[in-house]
Every structure is written in C-alpha cells, then in structure tokens.
N, C-alpha and C positions, 0 to 999 in steps of 0.2 A: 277397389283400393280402400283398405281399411285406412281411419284416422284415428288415433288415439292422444287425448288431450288430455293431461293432467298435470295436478298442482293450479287445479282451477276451481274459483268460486261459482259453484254452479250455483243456478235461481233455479231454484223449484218453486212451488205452487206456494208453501205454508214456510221455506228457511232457505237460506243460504248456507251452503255444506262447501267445504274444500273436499275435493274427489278429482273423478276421471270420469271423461264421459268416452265412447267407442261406439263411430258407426260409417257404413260405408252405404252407398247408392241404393242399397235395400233397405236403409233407416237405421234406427239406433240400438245398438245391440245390447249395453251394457252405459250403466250409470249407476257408480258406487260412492260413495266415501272413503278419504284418502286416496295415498299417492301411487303410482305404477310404476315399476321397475321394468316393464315387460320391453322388449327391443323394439324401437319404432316409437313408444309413449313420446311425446312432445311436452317437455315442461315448459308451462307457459306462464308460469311467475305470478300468479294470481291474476293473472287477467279474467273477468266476468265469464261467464258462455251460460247462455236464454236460450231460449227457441227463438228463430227466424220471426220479425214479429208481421203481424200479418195486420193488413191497412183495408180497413172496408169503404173508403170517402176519400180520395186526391184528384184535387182537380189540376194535379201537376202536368198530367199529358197532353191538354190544351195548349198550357205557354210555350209546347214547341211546334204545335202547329201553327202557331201565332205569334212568333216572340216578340213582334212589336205590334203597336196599335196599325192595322191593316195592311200588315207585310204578312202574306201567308205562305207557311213554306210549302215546294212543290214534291218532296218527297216523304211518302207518309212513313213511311215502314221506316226511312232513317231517325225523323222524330219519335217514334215509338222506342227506336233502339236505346237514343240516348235518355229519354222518361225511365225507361227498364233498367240502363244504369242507373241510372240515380236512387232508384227506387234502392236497387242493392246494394250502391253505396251508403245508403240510412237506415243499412240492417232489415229491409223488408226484403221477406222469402215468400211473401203470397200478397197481392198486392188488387183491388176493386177499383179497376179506375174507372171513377163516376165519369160518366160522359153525358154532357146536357144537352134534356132532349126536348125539342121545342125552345122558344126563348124567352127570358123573362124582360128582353129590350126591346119588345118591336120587331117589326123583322130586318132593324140595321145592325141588330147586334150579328158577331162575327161566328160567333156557336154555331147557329145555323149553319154559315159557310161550310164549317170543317165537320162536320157533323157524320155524313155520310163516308169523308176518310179518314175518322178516328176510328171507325169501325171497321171498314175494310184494312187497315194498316193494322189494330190488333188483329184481328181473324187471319192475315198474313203470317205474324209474325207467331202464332202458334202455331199456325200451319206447316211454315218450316223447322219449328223447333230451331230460333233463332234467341229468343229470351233469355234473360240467364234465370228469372223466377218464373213463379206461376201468375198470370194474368186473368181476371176477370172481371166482369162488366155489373158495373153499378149504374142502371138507368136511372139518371136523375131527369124524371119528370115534370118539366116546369106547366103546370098545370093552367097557368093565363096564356099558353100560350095559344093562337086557336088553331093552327094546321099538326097539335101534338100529334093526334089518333094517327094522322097520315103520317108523322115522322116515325112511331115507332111502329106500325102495323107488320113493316117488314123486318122487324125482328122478336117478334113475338114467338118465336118458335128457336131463336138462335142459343145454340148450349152453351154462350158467354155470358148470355145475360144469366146473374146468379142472386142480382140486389136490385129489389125496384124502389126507389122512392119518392115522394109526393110532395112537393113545394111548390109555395104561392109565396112569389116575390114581389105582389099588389105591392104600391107606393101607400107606406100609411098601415098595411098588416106584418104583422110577424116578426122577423126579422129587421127590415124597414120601415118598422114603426115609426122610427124618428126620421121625417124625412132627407133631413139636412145631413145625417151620415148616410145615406142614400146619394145623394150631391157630390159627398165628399170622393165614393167609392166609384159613380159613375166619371166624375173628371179625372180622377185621377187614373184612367181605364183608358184616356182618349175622347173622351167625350166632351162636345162642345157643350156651353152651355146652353144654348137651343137647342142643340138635339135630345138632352138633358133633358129640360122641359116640355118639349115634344113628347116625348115618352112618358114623361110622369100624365101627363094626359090622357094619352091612350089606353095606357095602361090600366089607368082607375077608371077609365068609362067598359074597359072588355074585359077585366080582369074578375069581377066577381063571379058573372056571367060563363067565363071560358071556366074557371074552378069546378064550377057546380056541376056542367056540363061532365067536363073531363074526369075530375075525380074517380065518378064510379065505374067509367068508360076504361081507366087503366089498372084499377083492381079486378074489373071482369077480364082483361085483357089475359092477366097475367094469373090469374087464382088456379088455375089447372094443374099448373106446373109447379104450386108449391112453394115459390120463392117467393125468399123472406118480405115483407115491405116495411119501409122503414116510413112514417111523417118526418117531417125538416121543420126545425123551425118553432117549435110548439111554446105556444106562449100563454096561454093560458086555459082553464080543467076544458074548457068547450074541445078546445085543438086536440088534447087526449083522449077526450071521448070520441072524438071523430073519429080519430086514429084506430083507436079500439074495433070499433062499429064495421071499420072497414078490412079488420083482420089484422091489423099493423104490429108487428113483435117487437120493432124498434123507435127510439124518439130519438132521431139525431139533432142534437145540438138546442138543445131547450134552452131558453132564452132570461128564464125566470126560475127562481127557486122553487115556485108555486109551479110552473109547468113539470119539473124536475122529480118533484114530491108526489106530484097524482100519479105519473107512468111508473114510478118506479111504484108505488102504493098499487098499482094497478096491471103489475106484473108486465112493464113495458122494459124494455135493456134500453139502459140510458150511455149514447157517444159524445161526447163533445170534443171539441176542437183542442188538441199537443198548442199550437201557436196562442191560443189564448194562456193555457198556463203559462208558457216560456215569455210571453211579454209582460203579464199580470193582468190581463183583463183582456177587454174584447175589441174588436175594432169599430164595431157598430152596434157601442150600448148595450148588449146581452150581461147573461151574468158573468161572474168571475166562475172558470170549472174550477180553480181550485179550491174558492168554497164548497162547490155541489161536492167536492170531492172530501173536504172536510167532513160533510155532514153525512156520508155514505152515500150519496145520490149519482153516483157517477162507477158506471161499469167499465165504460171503455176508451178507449183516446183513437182521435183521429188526426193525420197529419192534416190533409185540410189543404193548404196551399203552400206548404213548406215540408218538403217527406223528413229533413232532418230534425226538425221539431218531437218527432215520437220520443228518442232515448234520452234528449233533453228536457221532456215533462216530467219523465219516468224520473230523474235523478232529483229533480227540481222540485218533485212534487214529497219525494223522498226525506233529500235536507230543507226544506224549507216548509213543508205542510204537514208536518208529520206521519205520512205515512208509507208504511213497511215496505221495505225494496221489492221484498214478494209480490204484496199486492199492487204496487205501481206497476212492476213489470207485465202482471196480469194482465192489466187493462191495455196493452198492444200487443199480449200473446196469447193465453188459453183461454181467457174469457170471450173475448173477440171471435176466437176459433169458435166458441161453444154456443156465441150468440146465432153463426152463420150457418150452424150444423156443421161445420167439417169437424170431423172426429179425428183425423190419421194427422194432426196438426199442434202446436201450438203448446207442447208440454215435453220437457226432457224426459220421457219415461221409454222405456224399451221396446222396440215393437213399432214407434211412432216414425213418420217421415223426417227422417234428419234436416230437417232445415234449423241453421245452428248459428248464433250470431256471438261471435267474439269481441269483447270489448273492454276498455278500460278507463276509470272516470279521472279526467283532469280538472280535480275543483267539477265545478257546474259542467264541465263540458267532455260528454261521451267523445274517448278516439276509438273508432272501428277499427281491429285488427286485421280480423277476415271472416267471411258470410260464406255459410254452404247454404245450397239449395238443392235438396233431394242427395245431400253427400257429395254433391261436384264444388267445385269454387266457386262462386259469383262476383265476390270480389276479396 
C-alpha cells in the first residue's frame, strides 16, 4: 500500500523544503518539492515528516520488567510489547535497548534478576515478528561487576547484540564522581540507606580490580564480529584514550567539556543524553549537552531513560540553542544511523527504508501524528 504525504515540511539533512514524500513497505520511492495533486496524496497541513528516529541507549525496557522497586513482572514478552510501544509512540523506528550486563550494585541490585529475560523476551518477540519497530541489543557492560564474562559469554555470538559498551560505575569515578549524587540516585531507586553504604564499599574495594580485569576480556569478547563499542562515561583525555586503545568508535555521554573535545579531536562520535537538554543540565553533575552542542561537540542524542525526550531536545535545542532544525534532527536520525553503520536508514531520500515519523510542534512540545516503520503504521 503506497502512502503519499504532502503539503509537508520535510527535514532533510542541510533544509527544510514543503514537498511530498511517497513510500510503501519496499521504502521510499519519491521525495520532491511542492505539493501533489495525484488521487490518494494526503494533505497534512504542514505537519513535520523526519526519518523514523533511531535510539542507540534506553534503558526504558527495564522499568517494565520492574516497575517498582522489587515487584518484578512475570511476563517478559508483555513488558517488551508495551517498551516497543512506547518506543513508537516517541517516534522511534529503530530502537538499541541497552540491556545491563553484570551489575554496578552488588549482586542486590535487580538488573541481574531480569537480565537473563530481557533477552529472552526480545529474542521472542522478534522471533514472532510481534514489534511494531526494529529492535536491537545494546550490551551495557558494567565492567566492576565480577560474574560479567559469565553473564555475557552466552551471548557472544547472538545477532541482537549490535552495540557493546564499557562502563565503570566505581563510587568516586566517572560518572559518580561526586558521591552524594550517587546517594541521591541510589535512594531514590529503592534503596536503603545501608544497603546504600554497603555497596559503596564493596564496590570501591572490587571495582578497580574487576575493570581491569574485564575491560580487555569484553573487547576480545566481542572484536570479531565487528560491532561498534562505545566507552560511558568518559571524563577525562586518560578515559579517551583508553577508549581509543581499545578500538571504541563511540563516547557515550562525556561528562566534561574536556572529555567531549578529545573524542571528538580524536575522531570518537560523541552521544549524550535528550533529558539533559529537555531539563537543562544533568542529574548527576555531568556537563550541560546543550553546551557540547553549542560548541559542536555533540553528534548524537540519546533518549536515556525518557524515549519522549528525543523530539523535545531536537525542538529545544532548535529555539533555544541556536541550532538548525536540520542539524538537531540529525542527531536522533542519520547521524546516529551513520555512527551505527546502518546505511538503509535514517534519511528521507529514495531507495531508503521508510521509517517515517510525522509531527507537529506545539511551542516546546512535539505532538506525534503517526510513525511508519518499514511503510506499516506503528502508531
């Protein structure tokens, strides 16, 4: 079934043009300039239409195998369903859900739990072609943790994993530098305040230790097969050259303008967190990305732990940081694509997989009309 939309602001790469775009389940056939008279065009009033934006970091599919602090639910493949809506309902057509492997709590944190059916629940629900996007596995390797090798060993050959990356959540490095937002983010998670402290213990006596060990253990793990690795975290030149050293294409979420500047100096593709732009800073003392993104230091946007946050950075970052609707949208569409290698992705041009995301800005805030994925509805 062909679609034909026009009287639409399409987002290209370099402008925004009023046109018509035309694609059906076999991808995009045509993208011109101006309006269609042709029977079946759909005048859509100026509404937006991007490319499907494609999310390589949410750690959204967790909260439903756990919606509350130690209620875990018993149906994996239905939490998965409702994550995949969501994911579609905030305009994503190709979606990496990170899945944490090993734990950066000890072994009381809940990750571990659900660990083993976040994966079997994806692997399901591709398997029936139940999804309404495309699905794929961001291993987030928490590197202190010490049973990681054995947690990921048996997926070391799995064709979802497509993103591996490398974090150290030590109490006191990287991220949780400052331990007190450390504090803030474990209580408010459920956590007692002795267990709290418990942990920050353990962690700083195993955590160096389990890092050094692991690190090279899951880049030899994974180096055969090519797929991308991203470092987390990276906070200053030492962290980027590690990065480097270890093969790393990506720096997700650099902490520091100084971390920011070397990977991208040093040919790293820099992501940081949609919810830090959308709130104005960070939750836990990092930089502002809408500086990095001032200053050009910023390739790509991650939803993070909010999937809606994407088209409200993209707008945010737009009127409010000055920069081009093009290039904002970029950074959740064909850059993203082009960091990850999928080529058939992530740009309105002919020939490409129609994942096609409709929408219209009210002030600060995207309304979603309707998301194709691969030319079907999604939502």
């Amino acid at each position: 079934m062909t679609t034909i939309l026009t009287n639409a602001r399409l987002i290209l790469e370099n402008e925004v043009v009023t046109g018509t775009i035309v694609f059906d389940e076999a991808g995009i056939t045509a993208v011109d300039q101006g309006l269609s008279s042709v029977p079946g065009a759909r005048d859509i009033g100026g509404d937006y239409v991007a490319p499907g934006l494609v999310e390589m970091h949410t750690d959204n599919m967790e909260k439903h195998f756990m919606p509350r602090p130690k209620v875990f639910w018993p149906n994996g493949l239905a939490a998965a369903l409702v994550h995949d809506a969501q994911m579609a309902a905030a305009g994503v057509t190709t979606v990496y859900d990170a899945i944490c492997a090993g734990t950066p709590f000890s072994a009381k944190d809940y990750r571990k739990d659900i660990f083993a059916d976040v994966m079997l629940a994806l692997a399901e629900g591709r398997r029936e072609n139940v999804f309404r996007i495309d699905h794929r596995i961001h291993m987030r390797c928490e590197l202190t943790s010490p049973d990681l090798l054995a947690d990921i060993e048996p997926y070391q050959d799995d064709e979802l994993v497509q993103l591996v990356s490398l974090m150290d959540h030590t109490p006191g490095q990287r991220q949780w530098r400052n331990i007190d937002h450390l504090r803030t983010y474990a209580l408010g998670n459920g956590k007692t305040v002795e267990e709290f402290e418990e942990d920050v213990v353990v962690r700083q006596q195993e955590g160096a230790a389990n890092v050094s060990r692991n690190w090279a253990a899951v880049v030899d793990l994974f180096r055969s097969r090519g797929i991308p690795i991203a470092t987390h975290d990276d906070t200053t030149l030492d962290h980027v050259e590690a990065g480097i050293a270890s093969g790393a294409v990506i720096s997700e979420f650099p902490t520091t303008v100084e971390a920011a500047a070397a990977a991208k100096e040093r040919g790293l593709a820099t992501v940081a967190g949609a919810p830090n732009v959308v709130r104005g800073g960070s939750h836990s003392g990092g930089v502002s990305v809408s500086e990095l993104a001032e200053k050009g230091l910023l390739d790509g946007l991650s939803s993070d732990y909010v999937p809606a946050s994407l088209l409200q950075a993209v707008l945010k970052l737009h009127a409010d940081h000055g920069i081009a609707l093009p290039e904002a949208m970029g950074m959740v569409t064909w850059k993203v694509a082009d960091i990850l290698g999928l080529k058939d992705r992530g740009h309105l041009k002919a020939g490409l997989r129609a994942d096609i995301v409709r929408f219209r800005a009210l002030g600060p805030t995207p309304v979603i009309a309707a998301v194709w994925s691969q030319g079907q509805r999604a939502f």
